[in-house]
Structures are given as structure tokens and as C-alpha cells.
C-alpha positions as a Python dict, from the first residue, in 0.01 Angstrom:
ca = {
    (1, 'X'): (0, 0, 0),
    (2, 'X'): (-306, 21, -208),
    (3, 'X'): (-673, 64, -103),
    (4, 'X'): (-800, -322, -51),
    (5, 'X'): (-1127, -332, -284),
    (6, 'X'): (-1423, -378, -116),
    (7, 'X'): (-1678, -629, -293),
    (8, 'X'): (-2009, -597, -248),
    (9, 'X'): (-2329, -535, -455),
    (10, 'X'): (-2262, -236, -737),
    (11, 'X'): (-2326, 139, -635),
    (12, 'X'): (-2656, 260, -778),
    (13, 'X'): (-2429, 473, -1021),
    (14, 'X'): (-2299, 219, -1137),
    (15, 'X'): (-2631, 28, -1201),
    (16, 'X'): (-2742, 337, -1368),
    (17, 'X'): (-2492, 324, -1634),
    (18, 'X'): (-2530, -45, -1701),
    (19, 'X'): (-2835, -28, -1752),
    (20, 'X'): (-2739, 326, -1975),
    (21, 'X'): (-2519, 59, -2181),
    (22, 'X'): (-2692, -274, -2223),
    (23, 'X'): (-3013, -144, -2318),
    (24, 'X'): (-3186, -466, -2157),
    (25, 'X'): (-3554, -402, -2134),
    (26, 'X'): (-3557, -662, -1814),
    (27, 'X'): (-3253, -468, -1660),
    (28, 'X'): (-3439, -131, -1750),
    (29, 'X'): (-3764, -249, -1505),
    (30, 'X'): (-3558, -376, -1202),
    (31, 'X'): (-3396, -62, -1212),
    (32, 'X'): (-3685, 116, -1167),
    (33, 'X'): (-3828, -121, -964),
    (34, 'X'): (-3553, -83, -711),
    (35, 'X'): (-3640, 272, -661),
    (36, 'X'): (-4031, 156, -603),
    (37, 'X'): (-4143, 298, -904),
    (38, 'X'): (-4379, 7, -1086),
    (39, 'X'): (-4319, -158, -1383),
    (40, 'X'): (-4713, -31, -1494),
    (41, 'X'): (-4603, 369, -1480),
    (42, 'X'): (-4276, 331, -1612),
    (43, 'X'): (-4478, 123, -1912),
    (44, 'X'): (-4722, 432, -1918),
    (45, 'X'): (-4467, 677, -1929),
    (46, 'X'): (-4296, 568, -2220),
    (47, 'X'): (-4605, 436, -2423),
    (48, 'X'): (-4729, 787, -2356),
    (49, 'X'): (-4379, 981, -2444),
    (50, 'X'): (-4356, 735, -2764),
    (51, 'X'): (-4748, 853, -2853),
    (52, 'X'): (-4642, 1216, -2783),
    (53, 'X'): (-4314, 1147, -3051),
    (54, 'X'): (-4561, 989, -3288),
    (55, 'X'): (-4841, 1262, -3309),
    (56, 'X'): (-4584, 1558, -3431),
    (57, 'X'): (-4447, 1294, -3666),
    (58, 'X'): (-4783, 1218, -3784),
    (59, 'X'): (-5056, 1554, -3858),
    (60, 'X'): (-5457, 1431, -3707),
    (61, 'X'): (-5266, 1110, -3568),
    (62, 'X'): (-5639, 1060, -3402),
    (63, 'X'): (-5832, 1068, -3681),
    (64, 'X'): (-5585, 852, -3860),
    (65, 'X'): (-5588, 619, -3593),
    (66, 'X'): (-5963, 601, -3562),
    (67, 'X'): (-5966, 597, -3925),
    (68, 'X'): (-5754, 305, -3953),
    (69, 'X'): (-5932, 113, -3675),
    (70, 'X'): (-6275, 150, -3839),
    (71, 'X'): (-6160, 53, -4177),
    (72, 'X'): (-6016, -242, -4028),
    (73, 'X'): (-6281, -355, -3830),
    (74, 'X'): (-6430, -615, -4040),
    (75, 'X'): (-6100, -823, -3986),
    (76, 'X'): (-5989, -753, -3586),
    (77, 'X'): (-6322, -727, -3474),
    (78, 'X'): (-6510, -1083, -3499),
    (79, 'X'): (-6162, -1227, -3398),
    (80, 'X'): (-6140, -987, -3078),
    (81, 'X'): (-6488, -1077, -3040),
    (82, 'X'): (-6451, -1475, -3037),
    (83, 'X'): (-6122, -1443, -2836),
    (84, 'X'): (-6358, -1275, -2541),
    (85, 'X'): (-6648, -1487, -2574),
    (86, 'X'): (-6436, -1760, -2530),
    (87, 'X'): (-6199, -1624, -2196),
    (88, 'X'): (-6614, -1516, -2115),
    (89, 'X'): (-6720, -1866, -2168),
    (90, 'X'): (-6401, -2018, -1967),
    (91, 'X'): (-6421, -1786, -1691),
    (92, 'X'): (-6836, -1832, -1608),
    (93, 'X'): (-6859, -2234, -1631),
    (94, 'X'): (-6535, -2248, -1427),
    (95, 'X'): (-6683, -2026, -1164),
    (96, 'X'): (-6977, -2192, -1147),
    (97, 'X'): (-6871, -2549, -1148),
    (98, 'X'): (-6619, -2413, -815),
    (99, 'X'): (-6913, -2248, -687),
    (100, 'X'): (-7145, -2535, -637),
    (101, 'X'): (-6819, -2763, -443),
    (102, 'X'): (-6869, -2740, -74),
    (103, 'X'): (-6484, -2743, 95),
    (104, 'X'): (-6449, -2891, 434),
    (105, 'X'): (-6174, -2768, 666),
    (106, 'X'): (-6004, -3064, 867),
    (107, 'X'): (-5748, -2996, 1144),
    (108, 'X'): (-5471, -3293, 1214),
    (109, 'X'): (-5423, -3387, 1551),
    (110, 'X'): (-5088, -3471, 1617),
    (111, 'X'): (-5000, -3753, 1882),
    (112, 'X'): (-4685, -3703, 2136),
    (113, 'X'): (-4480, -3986, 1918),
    (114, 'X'): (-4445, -3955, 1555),
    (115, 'X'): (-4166, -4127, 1447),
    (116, 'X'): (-4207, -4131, 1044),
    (117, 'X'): (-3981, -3933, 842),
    (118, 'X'): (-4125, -3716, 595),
    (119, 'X'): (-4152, -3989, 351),
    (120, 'X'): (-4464, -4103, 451),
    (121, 'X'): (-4586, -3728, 397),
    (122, 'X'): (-4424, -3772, 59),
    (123, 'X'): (-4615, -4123, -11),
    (124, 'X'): (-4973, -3967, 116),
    (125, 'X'): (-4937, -3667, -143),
    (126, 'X'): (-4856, -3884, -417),
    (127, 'X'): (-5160, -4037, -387),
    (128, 'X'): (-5341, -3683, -442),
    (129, 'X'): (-5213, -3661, -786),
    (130, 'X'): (-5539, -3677, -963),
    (131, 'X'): (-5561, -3556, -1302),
    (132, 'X'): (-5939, -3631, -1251),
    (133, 'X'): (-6265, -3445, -1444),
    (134, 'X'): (-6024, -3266, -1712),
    (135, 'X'): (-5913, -3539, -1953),
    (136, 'X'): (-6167, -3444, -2238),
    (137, 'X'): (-6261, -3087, -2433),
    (138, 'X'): (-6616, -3157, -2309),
    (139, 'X'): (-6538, -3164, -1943),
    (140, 'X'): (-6309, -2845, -1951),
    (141, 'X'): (-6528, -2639, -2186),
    (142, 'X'): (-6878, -2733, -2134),
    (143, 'X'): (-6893, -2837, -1777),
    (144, 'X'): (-6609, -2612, -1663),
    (145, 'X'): (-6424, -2845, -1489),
    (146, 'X'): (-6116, -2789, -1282),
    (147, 'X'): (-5843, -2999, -1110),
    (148, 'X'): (-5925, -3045, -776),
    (149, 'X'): (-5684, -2819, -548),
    (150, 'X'): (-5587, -2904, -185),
    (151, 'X'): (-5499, -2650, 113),
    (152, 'X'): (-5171, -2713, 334),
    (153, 'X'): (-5206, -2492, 624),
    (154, 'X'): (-5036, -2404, 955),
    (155, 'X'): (-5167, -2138, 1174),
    (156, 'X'): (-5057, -2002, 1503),
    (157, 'X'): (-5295, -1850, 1681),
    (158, 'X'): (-5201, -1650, 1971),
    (159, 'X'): (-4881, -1904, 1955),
    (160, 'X'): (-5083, -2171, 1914),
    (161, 'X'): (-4983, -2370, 1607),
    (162, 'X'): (-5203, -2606, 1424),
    (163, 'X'): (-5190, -2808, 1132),
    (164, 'X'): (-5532, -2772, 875),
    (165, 'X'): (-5574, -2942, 540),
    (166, 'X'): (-5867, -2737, 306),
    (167, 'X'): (-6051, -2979, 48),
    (168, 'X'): (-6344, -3013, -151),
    (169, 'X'): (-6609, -3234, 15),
    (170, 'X'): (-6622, -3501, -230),
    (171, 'X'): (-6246, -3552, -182),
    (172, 'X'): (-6229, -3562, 179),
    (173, 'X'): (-6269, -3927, 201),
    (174, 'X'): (-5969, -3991, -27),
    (175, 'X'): (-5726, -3748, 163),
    (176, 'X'): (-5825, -3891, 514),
    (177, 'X'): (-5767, -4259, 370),
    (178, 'X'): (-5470, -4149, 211),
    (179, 'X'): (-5341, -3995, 559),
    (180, 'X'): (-5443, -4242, 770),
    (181, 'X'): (-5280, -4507, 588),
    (182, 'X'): (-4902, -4314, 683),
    (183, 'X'): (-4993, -4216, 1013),
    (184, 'X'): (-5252, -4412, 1172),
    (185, 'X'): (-5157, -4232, 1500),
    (186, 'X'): (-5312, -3867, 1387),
    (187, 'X'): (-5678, -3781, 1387),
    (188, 'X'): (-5815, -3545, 1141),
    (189, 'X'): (-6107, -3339, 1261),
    (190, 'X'): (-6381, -3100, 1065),
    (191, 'X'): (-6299, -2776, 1204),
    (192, 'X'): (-6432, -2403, 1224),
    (193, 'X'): (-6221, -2226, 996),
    (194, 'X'): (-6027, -1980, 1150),
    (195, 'X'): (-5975, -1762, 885),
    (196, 'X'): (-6338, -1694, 816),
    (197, 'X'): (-6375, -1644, 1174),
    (198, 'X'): (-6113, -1347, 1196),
    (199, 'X'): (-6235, -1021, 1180),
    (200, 'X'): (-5947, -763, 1044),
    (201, 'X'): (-5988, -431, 1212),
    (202, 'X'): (-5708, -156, 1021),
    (203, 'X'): (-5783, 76, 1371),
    (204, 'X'): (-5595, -171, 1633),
    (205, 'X'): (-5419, -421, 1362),
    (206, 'X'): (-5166, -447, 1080),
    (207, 'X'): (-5159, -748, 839),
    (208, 'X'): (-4846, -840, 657),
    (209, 'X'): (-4875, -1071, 382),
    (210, 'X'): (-4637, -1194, 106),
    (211, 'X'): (-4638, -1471, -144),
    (212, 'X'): (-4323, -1700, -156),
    (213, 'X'): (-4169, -1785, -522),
    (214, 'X'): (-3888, -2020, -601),
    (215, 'X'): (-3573, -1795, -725),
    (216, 'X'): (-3291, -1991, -867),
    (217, 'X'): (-2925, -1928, -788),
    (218, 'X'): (-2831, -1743, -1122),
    (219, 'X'): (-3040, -1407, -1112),
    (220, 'X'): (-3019, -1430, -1500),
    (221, 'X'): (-3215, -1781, -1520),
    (222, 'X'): (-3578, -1584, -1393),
    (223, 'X'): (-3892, -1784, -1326),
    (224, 'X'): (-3695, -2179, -1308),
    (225, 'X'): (-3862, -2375, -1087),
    (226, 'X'): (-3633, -2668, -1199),
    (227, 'X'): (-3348, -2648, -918),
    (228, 'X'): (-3474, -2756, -568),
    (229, 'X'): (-3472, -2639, -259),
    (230, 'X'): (-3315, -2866, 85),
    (231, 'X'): (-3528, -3147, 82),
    (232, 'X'): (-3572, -3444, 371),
    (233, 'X'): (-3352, -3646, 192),
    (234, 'X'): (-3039, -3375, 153),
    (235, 'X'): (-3114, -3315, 518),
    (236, 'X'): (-3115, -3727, 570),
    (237, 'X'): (-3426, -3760, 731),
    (238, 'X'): (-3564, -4033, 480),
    (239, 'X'): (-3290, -4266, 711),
    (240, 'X'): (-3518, -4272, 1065),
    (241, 'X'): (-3218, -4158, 1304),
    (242, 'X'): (-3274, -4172, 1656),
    (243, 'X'): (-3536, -3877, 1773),
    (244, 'X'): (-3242, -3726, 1926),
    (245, 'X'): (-3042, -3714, 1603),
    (246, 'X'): (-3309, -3567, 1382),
    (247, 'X'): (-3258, -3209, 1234),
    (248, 'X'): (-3559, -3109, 1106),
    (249, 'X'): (-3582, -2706, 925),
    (250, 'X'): (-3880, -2729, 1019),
    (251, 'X'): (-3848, -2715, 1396),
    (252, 'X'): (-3738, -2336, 1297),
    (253, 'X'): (-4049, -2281, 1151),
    (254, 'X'): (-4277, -2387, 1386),
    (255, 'X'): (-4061, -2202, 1673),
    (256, 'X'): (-4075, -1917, 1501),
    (257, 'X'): (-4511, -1965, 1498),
    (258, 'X'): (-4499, -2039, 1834),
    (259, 'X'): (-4310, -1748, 1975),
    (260, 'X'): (-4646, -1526, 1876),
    (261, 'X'): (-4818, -1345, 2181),
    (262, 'X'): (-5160, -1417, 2217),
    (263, 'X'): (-5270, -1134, 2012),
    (264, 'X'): (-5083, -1226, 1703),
    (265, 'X'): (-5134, -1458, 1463),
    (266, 'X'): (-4935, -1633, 1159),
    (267, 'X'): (-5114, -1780, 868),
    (268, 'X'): (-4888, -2040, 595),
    (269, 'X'): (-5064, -2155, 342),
    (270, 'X'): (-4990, -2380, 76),
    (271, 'X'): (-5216, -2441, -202),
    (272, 'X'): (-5163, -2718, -423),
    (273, 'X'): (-5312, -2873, -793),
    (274, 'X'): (-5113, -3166, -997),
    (275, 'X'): (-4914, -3006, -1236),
    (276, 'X'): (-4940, -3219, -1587),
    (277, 'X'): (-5027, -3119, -1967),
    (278, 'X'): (-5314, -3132, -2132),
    (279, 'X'): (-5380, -3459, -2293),
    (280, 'X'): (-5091, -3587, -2116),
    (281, 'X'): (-5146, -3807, -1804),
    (282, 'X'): (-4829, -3851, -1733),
    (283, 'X'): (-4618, -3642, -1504),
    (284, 'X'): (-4263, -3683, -1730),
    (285, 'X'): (-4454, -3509, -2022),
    (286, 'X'): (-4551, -3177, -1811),
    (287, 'X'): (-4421, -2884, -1870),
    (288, 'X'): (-4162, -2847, -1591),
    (289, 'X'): (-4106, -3179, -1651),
    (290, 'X'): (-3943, -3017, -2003),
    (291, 'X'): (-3752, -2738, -1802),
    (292, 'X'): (-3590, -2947, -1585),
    (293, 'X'): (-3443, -3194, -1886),
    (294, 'X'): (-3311, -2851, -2047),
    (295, 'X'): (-3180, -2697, -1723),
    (296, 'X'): (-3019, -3078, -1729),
    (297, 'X'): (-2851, -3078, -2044),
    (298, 'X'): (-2731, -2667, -2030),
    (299, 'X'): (-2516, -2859, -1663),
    (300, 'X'): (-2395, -3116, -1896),
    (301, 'X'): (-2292, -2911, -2139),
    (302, 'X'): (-2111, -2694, -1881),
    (303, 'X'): (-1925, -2997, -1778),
    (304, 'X'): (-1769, -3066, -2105),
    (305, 'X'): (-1586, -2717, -2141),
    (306, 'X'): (-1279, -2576, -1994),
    (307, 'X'): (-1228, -2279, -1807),
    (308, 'X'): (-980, -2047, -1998),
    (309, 'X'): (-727, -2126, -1748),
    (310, 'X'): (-735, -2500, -1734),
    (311, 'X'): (-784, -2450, -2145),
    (312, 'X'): (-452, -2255, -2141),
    (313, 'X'): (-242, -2461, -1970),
    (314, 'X'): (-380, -2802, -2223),
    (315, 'X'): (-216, -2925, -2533),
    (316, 'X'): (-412, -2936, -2811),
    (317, 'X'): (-343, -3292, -2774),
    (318, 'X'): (-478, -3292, -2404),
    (319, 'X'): (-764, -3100, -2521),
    (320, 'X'): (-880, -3381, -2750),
    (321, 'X'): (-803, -3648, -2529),
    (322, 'X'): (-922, -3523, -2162),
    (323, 'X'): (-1261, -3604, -2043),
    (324, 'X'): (-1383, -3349, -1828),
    (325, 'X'): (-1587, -3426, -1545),
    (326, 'X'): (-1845, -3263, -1343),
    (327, 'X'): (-1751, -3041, -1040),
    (328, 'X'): (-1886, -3105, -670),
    (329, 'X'): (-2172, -2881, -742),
    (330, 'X'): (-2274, -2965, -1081),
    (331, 'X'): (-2290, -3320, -979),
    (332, 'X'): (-2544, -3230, -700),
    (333, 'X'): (-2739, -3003, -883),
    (334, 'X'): (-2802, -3310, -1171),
    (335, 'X'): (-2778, -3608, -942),
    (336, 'X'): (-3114, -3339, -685),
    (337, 'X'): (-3279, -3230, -1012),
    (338, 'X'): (-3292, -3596, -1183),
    (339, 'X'): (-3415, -3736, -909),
    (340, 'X'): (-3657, -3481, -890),
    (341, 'X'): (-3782, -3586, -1181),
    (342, 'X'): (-3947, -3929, -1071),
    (343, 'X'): (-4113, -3754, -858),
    (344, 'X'): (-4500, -3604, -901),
    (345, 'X'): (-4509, -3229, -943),
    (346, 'X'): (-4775, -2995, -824),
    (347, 'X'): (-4833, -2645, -881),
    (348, 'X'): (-4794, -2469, -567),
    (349, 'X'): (-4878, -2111, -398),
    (350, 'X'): (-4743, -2033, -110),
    (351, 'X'): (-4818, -1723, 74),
    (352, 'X'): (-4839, -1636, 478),
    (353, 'X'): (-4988, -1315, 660),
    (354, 'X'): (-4876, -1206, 1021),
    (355, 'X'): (-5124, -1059, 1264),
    (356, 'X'): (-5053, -777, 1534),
    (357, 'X'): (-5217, -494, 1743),
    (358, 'X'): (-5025, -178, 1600),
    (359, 'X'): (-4835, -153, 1927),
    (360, 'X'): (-4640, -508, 1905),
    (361, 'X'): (-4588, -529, 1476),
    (362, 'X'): (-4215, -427, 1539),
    (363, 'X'): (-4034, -633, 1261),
    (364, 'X'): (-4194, -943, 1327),
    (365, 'X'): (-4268, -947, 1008),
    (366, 'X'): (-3950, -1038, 909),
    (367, 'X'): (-3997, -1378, 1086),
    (368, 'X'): (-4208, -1460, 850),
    (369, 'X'): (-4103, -1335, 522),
    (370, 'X'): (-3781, -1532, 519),
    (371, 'X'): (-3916, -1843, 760),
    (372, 'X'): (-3792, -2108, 476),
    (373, 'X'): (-3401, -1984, 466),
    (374, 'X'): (-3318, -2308, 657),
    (375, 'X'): (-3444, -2494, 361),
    (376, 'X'): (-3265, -2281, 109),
    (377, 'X'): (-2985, -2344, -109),
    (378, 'X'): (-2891, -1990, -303),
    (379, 'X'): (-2524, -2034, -397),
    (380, 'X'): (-2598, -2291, -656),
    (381, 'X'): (-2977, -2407, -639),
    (382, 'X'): (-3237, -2257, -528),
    (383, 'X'): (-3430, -2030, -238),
    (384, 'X'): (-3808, -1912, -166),
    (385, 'X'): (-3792, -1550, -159),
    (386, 'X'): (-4088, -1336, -55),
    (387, 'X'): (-4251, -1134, -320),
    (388, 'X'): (-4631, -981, -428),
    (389, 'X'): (-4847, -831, -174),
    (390, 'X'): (-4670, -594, 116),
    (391, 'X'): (-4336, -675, -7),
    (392, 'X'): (-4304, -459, -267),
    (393, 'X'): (-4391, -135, -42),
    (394, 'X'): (-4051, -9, 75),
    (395, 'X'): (-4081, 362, 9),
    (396, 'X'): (-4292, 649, 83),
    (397, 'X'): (-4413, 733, -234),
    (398, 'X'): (-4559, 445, -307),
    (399, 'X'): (-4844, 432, -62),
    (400, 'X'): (-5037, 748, 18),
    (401, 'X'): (-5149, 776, 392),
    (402, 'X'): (-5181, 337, 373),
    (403, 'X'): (-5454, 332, 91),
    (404, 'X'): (-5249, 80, -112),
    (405, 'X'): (-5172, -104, 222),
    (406, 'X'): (-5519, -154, 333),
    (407, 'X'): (-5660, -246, 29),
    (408, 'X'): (-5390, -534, -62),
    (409, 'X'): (-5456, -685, 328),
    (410, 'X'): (-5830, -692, 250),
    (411, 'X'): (-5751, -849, -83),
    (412, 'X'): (-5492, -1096, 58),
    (413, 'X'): (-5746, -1220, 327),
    (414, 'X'): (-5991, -1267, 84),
    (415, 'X'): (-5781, -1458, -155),
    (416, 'X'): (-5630, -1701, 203),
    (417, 'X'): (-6016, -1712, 275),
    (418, 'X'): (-6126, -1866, -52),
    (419, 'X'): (-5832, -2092, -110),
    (420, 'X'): (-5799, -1928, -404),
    (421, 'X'): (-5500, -1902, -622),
    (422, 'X'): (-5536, -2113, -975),
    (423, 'X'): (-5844, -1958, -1119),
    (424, 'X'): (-6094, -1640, -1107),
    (425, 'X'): (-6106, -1432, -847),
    (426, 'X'): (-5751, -1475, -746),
    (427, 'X'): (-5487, -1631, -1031),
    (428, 'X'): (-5129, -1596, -916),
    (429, 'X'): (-4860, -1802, -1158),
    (430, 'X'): (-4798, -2070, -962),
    (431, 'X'): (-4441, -2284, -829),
    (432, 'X'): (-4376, -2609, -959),
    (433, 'X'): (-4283, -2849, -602),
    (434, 'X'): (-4237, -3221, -653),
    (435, 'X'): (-4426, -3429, -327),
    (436, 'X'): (-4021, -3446, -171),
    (437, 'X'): (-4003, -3088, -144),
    (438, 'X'): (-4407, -3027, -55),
    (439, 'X'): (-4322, -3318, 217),
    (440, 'X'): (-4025, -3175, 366),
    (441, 'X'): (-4232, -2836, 414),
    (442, 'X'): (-4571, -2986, 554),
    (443, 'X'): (-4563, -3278, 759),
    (444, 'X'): (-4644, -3404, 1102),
    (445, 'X'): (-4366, -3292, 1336),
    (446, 'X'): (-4182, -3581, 1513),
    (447, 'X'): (-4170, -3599, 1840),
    (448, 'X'): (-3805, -3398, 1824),
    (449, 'X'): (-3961, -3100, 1774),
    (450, 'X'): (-4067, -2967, 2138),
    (451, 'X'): (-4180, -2668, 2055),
    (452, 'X'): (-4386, -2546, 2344),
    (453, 'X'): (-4688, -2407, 2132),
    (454, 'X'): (-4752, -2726, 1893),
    (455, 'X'): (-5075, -2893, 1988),
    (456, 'X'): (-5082, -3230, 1983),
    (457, 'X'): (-5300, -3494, 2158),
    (458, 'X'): (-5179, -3675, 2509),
    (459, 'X'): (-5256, -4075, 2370),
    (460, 'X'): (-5199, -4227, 2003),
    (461, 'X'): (-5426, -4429, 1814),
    (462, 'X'): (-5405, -4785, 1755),
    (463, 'X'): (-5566, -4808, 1443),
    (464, 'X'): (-5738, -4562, 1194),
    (465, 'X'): (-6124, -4526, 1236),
    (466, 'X'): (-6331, -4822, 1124),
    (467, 'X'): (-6583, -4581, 894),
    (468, 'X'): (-6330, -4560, 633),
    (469, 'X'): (-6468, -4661, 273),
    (470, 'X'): (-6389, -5020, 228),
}
């Protein structure tokens, strides 16, 4: 009887000769890649192995380049010149116009009995979609203006979870309206902030941190933040079951926070900024707004073809005459990603660090870097797989006695410290998340979720607080 093949991912032989044969520059790097060797020296390498090629093709190549270059210079010199004056320009009134906004750190109190599903969440971030301050060349470029961005945070500290919203002081008003209007039970509270408070110490602690990005199904599609993860309403939360019918993901997520021992500590952070065009004020003419149509039509398109079986077994007759129709899973990917699309988007980074003495680190870590696999969909949407940061440190040779390590945990605390993620000193390309998917990540835990470490306060309130803006 013969050998039953065994299917699973490709040898690394074998990867090494596909790549040998396509000659795909994007196959080329993840090659690489895999082996831990970055995409920067394998660039270097061959920009220096092409220079060395070039020079005994070329006799003096450096006095004919710097030849070249200062004859030139009259032409690629005021334009290189105006092209950094201007990213100069950008990057100092932008600075200073975030510099001089004071953020406020609230913490939200959660009551024993929330019964909302996450809709209300949804509802309250809708309302944060403000394309305010950036609607004019004058604001952007002369003042420096910026979107305003918003902080979704949970944090367990020493299993202690608790939820935090970051904003900007002259938006705290709106966001506590805005909140209190879907859950007048919750109270939201100025707060220390806990992550200026920590103080990282490399001689008794390790820090793991990794961003999360948004990976579609096909690993040829890279970057396409149009599919969508599980969101309430797959999961059928948006109906208000009984408390003791509700699956919430979520649950998972906050177990997993509160199973820390009291020296360790979890930090999830979500930052958040509307995602629209310039000029354009409305969310169906952003950008992703764009992808998703294509991604859209490239489904519909699928639908309307055979396979080459069903296309064998057709008269030519048949052929002409048949209407195909969508499959199970083409229907739910348009039926998810259309109504997607009525929804407002926001750019989104999402990151999380854990926090342990050396002695208890372990794999914990793990916990965290795949924490929203309950809310995935990877055979035919989407997933949030961990990348940047710590991640991308899985062999020896790519960190000498923990230099690297240490220097990206001091970088990642200082980037979860400032909030920072859209603009200078910490830019990361961003996630597109509509407010149903940003919902069914952050909101106020029903009261089905008894997870032992979630605080929440012993009475509910009647009514919000009467110092609200009228």
C-alpha cells in the first residue's frame, strides 16, 4: 500500500527552491525573514553586492558618481530641499500643537448589572467620529492640527483588571456625555495613570510587548483590512439573551488578565483616530472605504465563474444559461463586509505588554500574544496576529546578550506611555476597525462575565451626574 501523504506546511527545501523559481521579491524577504535575518541587511547586502558589480563595470565609479551628483545639483537639490522643509515644517507644528493638549486619564467603574449588549458601546463610539480642526490647508499646515485620538485601555494589575479611556482634556466632556448616555449605570473617574507610575527594572523584570495587525485569510491579499473579524452581531449579542445565554469572547480575555499573580501585569491598548480622506467628510469616501468595494466586487466576480470541474461537466448551452450563485462563505464574507460598510471606521493600534519578575515569565506571554483568537475568523476572513516589537526575536542571532530586547521594551513603554501611535515620536501604520468590531473588543462586561479579578462597584446609578453640559 502506498505511503499516505502527509499535508502540512512545505519543508524549508522546498521553500528554498520556490522562492529559487518565482523570483518574487516579497517571497524573497519572508524567506529570509523566517530564518530571523531582517529585511534591512538582506536590503544592504544586495545594494552593497550590486555596488560591488557596478564599480568593476564602471573605472573611478566614485568620482563619476560624485561627479554626476554635483553636476546635477542645480535640479535635485532645491526639490530635495523643499521636500524636507516641508516633512520639517509638518513634523514641528504637529508636535507642538500635541504638545500644548493636556490628556486626562479616566477609569470606568463598572456596576454588578450591565445588561446592554455591545451595541450601546457601538452607538457611544460613533459619536467620537469627529473629523474636527483638519477640514482646511490652514488648520493642517499652519496650526498643525491633528485629529483628536482616543485611548481604549484594559490593564490588569497584579490580576486586577480595569477598564481606562485616555483623552485630550478638551474632549473629555464629550466622551463622558457620550458614555453616560449608553450606560448611565458606570461612573468614569480621573485616575493616576498607571503606566506612568510603573517603574521597569531589566534586573528583576521582563516586558513582552507586541502590536496586533489584521491579517486576512489569503496570505497573498497582504495589508487588507477589509474582511472582519467575529463581531457582537456574528456572535448574536446585538439580540439581549438572557445573562445566562450570553457568550461573550471577551470573557476569555478578561480571564486570561485576571489569572496574573500580583506581580504581573498586562497592558491592552487600543488607540483610535476617525479614519476619513482629506476633503472628504464622509466616511463612504475614505480610503478603506475604497478597499472594501474592490475586495467586494473581486467576491462577485468569483461567484460568476466555474470551477473546472463543474465547467467540465456543463454544456456550452448550460454554460450560457446557468446563473451561478454565491457559496456559503462568499455570501458571508459580502453580506459581514457590506454591512461593514455603514458603519464608521477608525484607524486603530493595538498593542499589549506583559509584566513579570524573571522567575514567573514562563510562556505567559503567549496568553497574550494570541488573546483575540476567540474573535478570529482565518479560514475565510480575517484574524489579529501579533507582530512588531518582541515578536520578531525568535533566534539567537538576532539579539546579542538582550541589547535589542531591552531597548525595544524601553521604546514600547514609552510609545504605551504617550498614547502615541499616529504621529512623531511613535508612527506605526495603523488598522482600519469599524465601531462594530472596536465595540465587540472594548466594552463594559455584562454581568455574565464573573471573572473573579474584574472590578466593578457594589450599587448602580440611577441617573448620570447632574454637571453634565446642558
Amino acid at each position: 500500500m502506498a505511503d499516505t501523504p502527509v499535508h502540512g506546511p512545505p519543508s524549508d527545501v522546498k521553500k528554498f527552491f520556490n522562492a529559487i523559481k518565482s523570483f518574487d521579491w516579497d517571497e524573497w524577504n519572508d524567506y529570509f525573514y523566517f530564518w530571523g535575518i531582517s529585511r534591512f541587511l538582506y536590503h544592504t547586502i544586495i545594494f552593497f553586492g550590486l555596488l560591488g558589480i557596478l564599480s568593476l563595470q564602471v573605472p573611478n565609479l566614485f568620482l563619476f558618481a560624485t561627479g554626476w551628483l554635483i553636476g546635477t545639483a542645480p535640479i535635485w537639490l532645491p526639490i530635495a530641499m523643499l521636500i524636507g522643509f516641508y516633512e520639517i515644517w509638518f513634523w514641528y507644528v504637529r508636535s507642538n500643537f500635541i504638545f500644548h493638549k493636556k490628556p486626562v486619564l479616566l477609569e470606568m467603574r463598572i456596576p454588578r448589572e450591565i445588561t446592554k449588549s455591545p451595541r450601546a458601546m457601538e452607538t457611544a463610539l460613533t459619536n467620537l467620529w469627529v473629523p474636527q480642526g483638519v477640514t482646511t490647508l490652514y488648520q493642517r499646515m499652519f496650526k498643525g492640527m491633528v485629529l483628536p485620538w482616543y485611548s481604549l485601555e484594559m490593564a490588569s494589575l497584579g490580576g486586577e483588571i480595569h477598564f481606562y479611556i485616555w483623552v485630550w482634556q478638551d474632549w473629555r466632556k464629550i466622551v463622558e456625555a457620550t458614555l453616560y448616555a449608553e450606560y448611565p449605570e458606570i461612573e468614569l473617574h480621573e485616575a493616576e495613570d498607571y503606566a506612568q507610575k510603573f517603574v521597569y527594572n531589566p534586573e528583576t523584570q521582563t516586558c513582552y510587548g507586541c502590536g496586533w495587525r489584521l491579517e486576512p485569510y489569503n496570505p497573498k491579499v497582504r495589508y487588507i483590512d477589509a474582511y472582519v473579524m467575529k463581531t457582537y452581531i456574528d456572535l448574536e449579542l446585538d439580540k439581549d439573551p438572557k445573562e445566562e445565554f450570553k457568550i461573550d469572547p471577551l470573557a476569555e480575555v478578561l480571564e486570561v488578565m485576571g489569572s496574573m499573580n500580583k506581580d504581573q501585569q498586562m497592558w491592552i491598548q487600543f488607540l483610535i483616530t476617525p479614519e476619513f480622506k482629506w476633503g472628504k467628510l464622509s466616511p463612504k469616501e475614505s480610503d478603506w472605504s475604497a478597499r472594501v468595494k474592490w475586495e467586494v466586487e473581486k467576491i462577485r466576480a468569483t461567484s460568476l465563474t466555474f470551477s473546472k470541474e463543474a465547467e467540465a461537466l456543463l454544456t456550452e448551452r448550460q454554460r450560457m444559461l446557468a446563473r451561478p450563485r454565491p457559496t456559503w462563505v462568499q455570501e458571508h464574507q459580502l453580506e459581514t463586509m457590506q454591512r461593514n460598510l455603514g458603519k464608521h471606521p477608525f484607524a486603530v493600534v493595538p498593542r499589549g505588554i506583559f509584566i513579570s519578575p524573571h522567575k514567573d515569565f514562563g510562556v505567559r506571554f503567549w496568553d497574550m500574544r494570541w488573546i483575540w483568537r476567540p474573535f478570529a475568523n482565518p479560514q475565510y476572513m480575517t484574524q489579529m496576529r501579533n507582530r512588531w516589537y518582541h515578536t520578531v526575536m525568535d533566534y539567537p542571532w538576532q539579539d546579542f546578550h538582550d541589547m535589542r530586547w531591552e531597548m525595544l521594551t524601553k521604546r514600547f513603554i514609552d510609545a504605551y506611555r504617550r498614547r502615541s501611535g499616529f504621529y512623531s515620536p511613535w508612527d506605526f501604520p495603523p488598522n482600519v476597525m469599524t465601531t462594530e468590531l472596536l465595540a465587540t473588543f472594548y466594552h463594559p462586561p455584562s454581568s455574565s462575565i464573573k471573572v473573579p479579578g474584574l472590578v466593578r462597584i457594589e450599587s448602580k446609578k440611577s441617573a448620570p451626574p447632574p454637571n453634565l453640559p446642558q
